[in-house]
Backbone as JSON Lines, residues from 0, in Angstrom:
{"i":0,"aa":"X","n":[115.84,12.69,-33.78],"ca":[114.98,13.86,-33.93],"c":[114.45,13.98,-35.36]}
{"i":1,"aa":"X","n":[114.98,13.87,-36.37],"ca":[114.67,13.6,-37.49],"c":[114.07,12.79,-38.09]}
{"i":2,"aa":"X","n":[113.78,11.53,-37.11],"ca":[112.8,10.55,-37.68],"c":[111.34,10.93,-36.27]}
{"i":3,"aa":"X","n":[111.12,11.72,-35.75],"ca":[110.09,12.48,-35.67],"c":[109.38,13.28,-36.19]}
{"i":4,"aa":"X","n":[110.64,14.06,-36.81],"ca":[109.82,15.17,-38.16],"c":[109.22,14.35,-39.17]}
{"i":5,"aa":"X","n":[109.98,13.3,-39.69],"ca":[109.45,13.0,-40.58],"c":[108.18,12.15,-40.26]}
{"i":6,"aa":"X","n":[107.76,11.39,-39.0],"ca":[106.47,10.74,-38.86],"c":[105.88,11.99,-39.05]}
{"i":7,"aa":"X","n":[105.48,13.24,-37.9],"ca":[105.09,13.96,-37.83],"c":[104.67,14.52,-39.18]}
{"i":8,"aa":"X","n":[105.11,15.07,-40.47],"ca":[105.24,15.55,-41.36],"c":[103.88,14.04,-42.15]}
{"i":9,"aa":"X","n":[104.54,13.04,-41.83],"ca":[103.36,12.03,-42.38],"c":[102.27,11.65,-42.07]}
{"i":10,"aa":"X","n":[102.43,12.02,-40.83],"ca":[100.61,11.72,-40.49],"c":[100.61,13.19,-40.44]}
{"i":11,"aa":"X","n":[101.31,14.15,-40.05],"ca":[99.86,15.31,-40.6],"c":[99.31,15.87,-41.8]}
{"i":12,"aa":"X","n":[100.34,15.18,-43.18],"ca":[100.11,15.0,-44.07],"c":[98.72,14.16,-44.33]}
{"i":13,"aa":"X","n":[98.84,12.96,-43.91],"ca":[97.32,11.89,-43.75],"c":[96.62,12.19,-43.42]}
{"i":14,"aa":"X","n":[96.37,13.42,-42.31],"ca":[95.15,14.13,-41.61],"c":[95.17,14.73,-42.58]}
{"i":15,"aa":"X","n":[96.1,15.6,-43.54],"ca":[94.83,17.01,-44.4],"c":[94.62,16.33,-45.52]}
{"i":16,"aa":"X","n":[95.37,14.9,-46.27],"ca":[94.57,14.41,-46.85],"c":[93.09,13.48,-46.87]}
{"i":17,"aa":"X","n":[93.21,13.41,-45.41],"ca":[92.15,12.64,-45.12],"c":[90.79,13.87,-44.7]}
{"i":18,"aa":"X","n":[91.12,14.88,-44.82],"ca":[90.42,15.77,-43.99],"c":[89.74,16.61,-45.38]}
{"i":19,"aa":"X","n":[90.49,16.83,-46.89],"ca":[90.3,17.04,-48.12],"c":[89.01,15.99,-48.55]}
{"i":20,"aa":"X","n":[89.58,14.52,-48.7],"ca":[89.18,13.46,-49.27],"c":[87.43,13.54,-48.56]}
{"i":21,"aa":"X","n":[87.31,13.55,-47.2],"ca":[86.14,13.77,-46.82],"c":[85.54,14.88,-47.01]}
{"i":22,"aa":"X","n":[85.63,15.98,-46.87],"ca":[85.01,17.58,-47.83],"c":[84.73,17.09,-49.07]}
{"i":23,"aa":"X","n":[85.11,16.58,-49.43],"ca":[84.96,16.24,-51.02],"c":[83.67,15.13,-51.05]}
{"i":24,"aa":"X","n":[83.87,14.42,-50.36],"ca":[83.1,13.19,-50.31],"c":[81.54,14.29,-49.57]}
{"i":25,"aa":"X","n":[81.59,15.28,-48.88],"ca":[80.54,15.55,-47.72],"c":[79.73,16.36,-49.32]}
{"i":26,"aa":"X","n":[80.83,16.82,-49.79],"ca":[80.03,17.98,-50.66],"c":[79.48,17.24,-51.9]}
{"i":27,"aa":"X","n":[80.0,16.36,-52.61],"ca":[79.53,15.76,-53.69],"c":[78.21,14.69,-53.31]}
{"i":28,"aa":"X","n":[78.6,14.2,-51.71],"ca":[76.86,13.35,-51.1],"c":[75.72,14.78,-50.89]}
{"i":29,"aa":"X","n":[76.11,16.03,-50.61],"ca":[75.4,17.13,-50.43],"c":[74.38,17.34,-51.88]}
{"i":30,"aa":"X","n":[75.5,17.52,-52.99],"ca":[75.01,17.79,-54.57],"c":[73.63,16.14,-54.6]}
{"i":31,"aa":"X","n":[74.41,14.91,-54.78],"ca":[73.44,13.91,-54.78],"c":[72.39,14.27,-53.79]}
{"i":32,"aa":"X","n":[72.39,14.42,-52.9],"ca":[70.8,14.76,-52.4],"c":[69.97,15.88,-53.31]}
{"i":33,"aa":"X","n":[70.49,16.94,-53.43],"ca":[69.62,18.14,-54.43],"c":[69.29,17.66,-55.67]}
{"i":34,"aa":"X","n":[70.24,16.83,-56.16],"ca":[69.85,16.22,-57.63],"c":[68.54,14.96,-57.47]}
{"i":35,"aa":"X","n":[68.58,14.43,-55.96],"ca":[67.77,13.14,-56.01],"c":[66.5,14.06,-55.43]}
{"i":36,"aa":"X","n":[66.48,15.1,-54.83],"ca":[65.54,16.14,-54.62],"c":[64.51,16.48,-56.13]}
{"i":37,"aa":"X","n":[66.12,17.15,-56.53],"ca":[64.6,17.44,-58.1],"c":[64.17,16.0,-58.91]}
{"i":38,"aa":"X","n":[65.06,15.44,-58.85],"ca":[64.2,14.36,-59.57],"c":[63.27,13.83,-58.57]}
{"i":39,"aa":"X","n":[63.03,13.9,-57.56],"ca":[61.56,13.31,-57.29],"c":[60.75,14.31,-57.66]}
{"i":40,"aa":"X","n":[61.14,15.52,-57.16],"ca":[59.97,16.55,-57.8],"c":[59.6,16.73,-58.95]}
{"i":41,"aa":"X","n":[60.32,16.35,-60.09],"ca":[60.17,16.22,-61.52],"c":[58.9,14.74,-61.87]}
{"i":42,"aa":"X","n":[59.59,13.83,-61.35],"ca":[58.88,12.94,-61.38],"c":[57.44,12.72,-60.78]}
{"i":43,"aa":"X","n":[57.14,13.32,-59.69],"ca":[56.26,13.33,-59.22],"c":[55.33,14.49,-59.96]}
{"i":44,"aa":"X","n":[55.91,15.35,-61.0],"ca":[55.26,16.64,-61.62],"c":[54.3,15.45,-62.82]}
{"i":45,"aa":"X","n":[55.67,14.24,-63.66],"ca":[55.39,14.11,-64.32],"c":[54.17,12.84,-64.12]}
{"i":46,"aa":"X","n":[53.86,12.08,-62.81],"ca":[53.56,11.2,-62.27],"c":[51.8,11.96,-62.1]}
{"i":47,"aa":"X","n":[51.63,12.83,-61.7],"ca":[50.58,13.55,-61.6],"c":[49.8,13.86,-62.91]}
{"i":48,"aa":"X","n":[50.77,14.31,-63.96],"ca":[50.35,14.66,-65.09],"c":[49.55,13.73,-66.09]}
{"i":49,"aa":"X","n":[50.41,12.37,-65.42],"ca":[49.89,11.34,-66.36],"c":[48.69,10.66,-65.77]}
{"i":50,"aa":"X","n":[48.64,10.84,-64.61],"ca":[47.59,10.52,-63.82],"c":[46.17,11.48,-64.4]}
{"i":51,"aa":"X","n":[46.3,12.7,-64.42],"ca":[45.34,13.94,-65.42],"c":[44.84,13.27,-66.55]}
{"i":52,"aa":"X","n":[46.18,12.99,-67.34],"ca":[45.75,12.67,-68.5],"c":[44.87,11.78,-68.82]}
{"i":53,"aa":"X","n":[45.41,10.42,-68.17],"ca":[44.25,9.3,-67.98],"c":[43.42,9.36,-67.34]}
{"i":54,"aa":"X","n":[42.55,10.18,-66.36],"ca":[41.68,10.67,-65.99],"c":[40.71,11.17,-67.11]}
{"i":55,"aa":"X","n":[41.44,12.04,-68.12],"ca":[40.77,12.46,-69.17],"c":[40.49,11.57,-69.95]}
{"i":56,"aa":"X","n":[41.28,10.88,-70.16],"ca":[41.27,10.12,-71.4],"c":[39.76,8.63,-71.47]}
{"i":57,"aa":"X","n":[39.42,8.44,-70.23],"ca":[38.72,7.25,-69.77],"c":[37.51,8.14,-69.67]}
{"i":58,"aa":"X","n":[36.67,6.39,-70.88],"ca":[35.27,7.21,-70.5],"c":[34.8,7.14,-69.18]}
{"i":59,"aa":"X","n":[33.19,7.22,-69.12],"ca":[32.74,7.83,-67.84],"c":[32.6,6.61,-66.73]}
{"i":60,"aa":"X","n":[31.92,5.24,-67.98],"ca":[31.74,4.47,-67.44],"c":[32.95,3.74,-66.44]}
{"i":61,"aa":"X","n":[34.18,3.93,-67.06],"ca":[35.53,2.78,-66.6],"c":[35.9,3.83,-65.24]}
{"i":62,"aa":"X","n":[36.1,5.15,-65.36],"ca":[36.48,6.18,-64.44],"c":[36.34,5.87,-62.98]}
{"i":63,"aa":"X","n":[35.05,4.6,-63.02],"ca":[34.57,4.98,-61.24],"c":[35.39,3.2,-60.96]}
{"i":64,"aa":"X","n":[36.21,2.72,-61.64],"ca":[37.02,1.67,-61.06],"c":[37.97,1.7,-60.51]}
């Protein structure tokens, strides 16, 4: 009977560490998406901008290439 408790006690130990280890893993892949979120939106702010700029920057003639 006692070497039931103790499996018991070990795998349900392995389930809430395994059940921790993934929360952890769900929430920190959650954060990487929002962070890979703003950086496209950043990038694409700054991707546009530079696109403006060189728009401006080119005379009239090169503009229509």
């Amino acid at each position: 009977m006692l070497w039931v408790a103790v499996w018991l006690l070990l795998v349900l130990g392995a389930c809430l560490t395994f059940f921790l280890l993934g929360r952890r893993l769900w929430r920190q892949l959650k954060a990487l998406t929002r962070e890979l979120r703003a950086a496209s939106a950043a990038l694409s702010a700054v991707s546009d901008r530079l696109a403006e700029l060189e728009r401006r920057d080119l005379p009239e003639d090169h503009a229509h290439r």
